[in-house]
N, C-alpha and C positions, 0 to 999 in steps of 0.2 A: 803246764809250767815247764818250757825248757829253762837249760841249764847250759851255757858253753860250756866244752871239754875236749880235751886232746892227748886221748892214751896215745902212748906211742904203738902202733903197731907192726908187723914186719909188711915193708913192701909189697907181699906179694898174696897179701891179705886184707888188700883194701878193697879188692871186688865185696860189695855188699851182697850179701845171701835174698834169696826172695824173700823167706820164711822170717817172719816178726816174731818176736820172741816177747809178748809181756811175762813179767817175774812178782809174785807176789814176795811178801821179805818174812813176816813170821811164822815160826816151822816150816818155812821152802827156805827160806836161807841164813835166816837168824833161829836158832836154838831160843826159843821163848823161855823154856822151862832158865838159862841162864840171865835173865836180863836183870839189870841194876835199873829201878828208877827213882824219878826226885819226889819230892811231895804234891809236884804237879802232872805227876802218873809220864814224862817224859823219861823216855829209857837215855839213860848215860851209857850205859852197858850192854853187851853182849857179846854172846861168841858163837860163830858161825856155825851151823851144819858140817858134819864132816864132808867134805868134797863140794861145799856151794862156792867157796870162793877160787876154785879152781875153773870148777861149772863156769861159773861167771867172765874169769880172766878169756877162759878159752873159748866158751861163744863170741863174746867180741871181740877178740883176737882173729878169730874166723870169717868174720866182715859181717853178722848177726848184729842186728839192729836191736837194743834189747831195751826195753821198757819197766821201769817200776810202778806196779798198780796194787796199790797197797792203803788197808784204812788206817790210822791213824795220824800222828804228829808230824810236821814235815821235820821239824828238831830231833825227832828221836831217831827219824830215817839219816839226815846227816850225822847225828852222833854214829850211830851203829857202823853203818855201811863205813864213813871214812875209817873210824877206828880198824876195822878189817881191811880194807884197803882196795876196797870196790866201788866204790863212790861214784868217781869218775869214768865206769865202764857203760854207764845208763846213757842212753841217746834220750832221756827223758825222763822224770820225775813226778809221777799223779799220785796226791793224796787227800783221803778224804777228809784230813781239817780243811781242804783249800777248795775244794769241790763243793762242802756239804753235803754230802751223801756218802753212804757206804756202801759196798760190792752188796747183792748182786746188781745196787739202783745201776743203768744203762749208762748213766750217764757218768761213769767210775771208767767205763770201756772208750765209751765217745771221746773224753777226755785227751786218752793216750793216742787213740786213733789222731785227734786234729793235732794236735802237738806236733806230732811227726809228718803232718800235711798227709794223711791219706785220707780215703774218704771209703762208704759202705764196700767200694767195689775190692777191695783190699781185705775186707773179712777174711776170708777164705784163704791168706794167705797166712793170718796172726796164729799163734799159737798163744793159750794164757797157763800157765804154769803155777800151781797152787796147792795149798792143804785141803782147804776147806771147801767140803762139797756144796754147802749151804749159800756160799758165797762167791768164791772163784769157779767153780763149776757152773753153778746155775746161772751167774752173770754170763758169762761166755756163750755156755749152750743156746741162752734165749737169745743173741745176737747171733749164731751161726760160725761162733770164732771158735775153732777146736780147742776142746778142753783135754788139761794133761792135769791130772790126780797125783799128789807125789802123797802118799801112806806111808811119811815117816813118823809121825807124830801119835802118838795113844790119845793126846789129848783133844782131838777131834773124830767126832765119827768118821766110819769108813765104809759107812753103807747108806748108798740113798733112799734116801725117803721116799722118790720120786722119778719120774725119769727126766725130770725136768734138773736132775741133779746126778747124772748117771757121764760119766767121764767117757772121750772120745777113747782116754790111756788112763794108765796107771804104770806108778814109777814107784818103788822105794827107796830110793836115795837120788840127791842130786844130781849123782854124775852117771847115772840112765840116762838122762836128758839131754846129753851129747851126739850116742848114738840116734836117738830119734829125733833129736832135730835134724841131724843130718838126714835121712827115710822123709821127712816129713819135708823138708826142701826140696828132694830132689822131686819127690812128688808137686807142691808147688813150683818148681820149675816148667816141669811138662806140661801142666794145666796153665801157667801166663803163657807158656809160647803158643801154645792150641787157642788163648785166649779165652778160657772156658771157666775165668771166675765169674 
């Protein structure tokens, strides 16, 4: 499900990054433990992770292609995110009211991939960004899309059960995610130009 959108960006920041950037939203970027919701479990409310809506402004600002792949309501994803004022930084919008399935089904991954017209051979260049090992992790890793563990959260475990749940990274706060996307690009760079995804 895309979305038209037009952040402004500066000039000289519209060279697109290789490096795909999917973003889970609760505990990576929405603070869960604050959310307000209605009687139909839809969050009206929330407030950000310290340093995700910076994360956010400045990967896309950087020419990062960034994707929300997240389970729940597509309503509570718009209430959240615009109230923050990241909304419109997403080159794309996957959620699993709209999917029917939740992380880690493949097809929560597949999803974001066609959205943005790529296709398998692009794996290797997404990065999926997330709390939940059970979920964002193990969806990722059994597709070959590097997985990034952000342990800010108590409210999720932080050790795999599995290695089928074992993160390529691990981050404790959102704005790690800067610097390694950037490591993780330039690595993606070298490998499209050798041609070696």
């Amino acid at each position: 499900m895309t979305k038209p959108h037009e952040p402004v960006f500066p000039a000289d920041a519209m060279h697109r990054k290789t490096l795909i950037v999917f973003l889970d939203c609760g505990d990576t970027l929405i603070n869960e433990g604050t959310e307000i919701k209605d009687e139909n479990e839809v969050v009206l409310q929330a407030e950000l992770i310290p340093g995700a809506g910076e994360t956010v402004r400045t990967l896309a600002e950087s020419g990062y292609t960034l994707a929300l792949v997240a389970d729940g309501q597509a309503q509570s994803f718009k209430n959240i995110l615009t109230e923050n004022g990241i909304y419109d930084y997403f080159d794309t919008m996957i959620y699993s009211e709209t999917i029917k399935v939740s992380k880690p089904d493949r097809r929560m991954f597949k999803a974001a991939v066609g959205a943005l017209d790529l296709t398998e051979a692009d794996y290797g260049r997404i990065v999926m960004v997330g709390n939940n090992l059970s979920r964002d992790v193990k969806g990722a890793n059994a597709l070959g899309i590097t997985s990034v563990f952000l342990a800010w959260t108590p409210r999720y475990p932080h050790t795999p059960n599995d290695d089928s749940e074992r993160p390529d990274y691990v981050i404790h706060e959102p704005l790690e995610l800067l610097e390694l996307a950037e490591r993780l690009n330039a690595e993606a760079e070298k490998r499209y130009a050798a041609n070696i995804f």
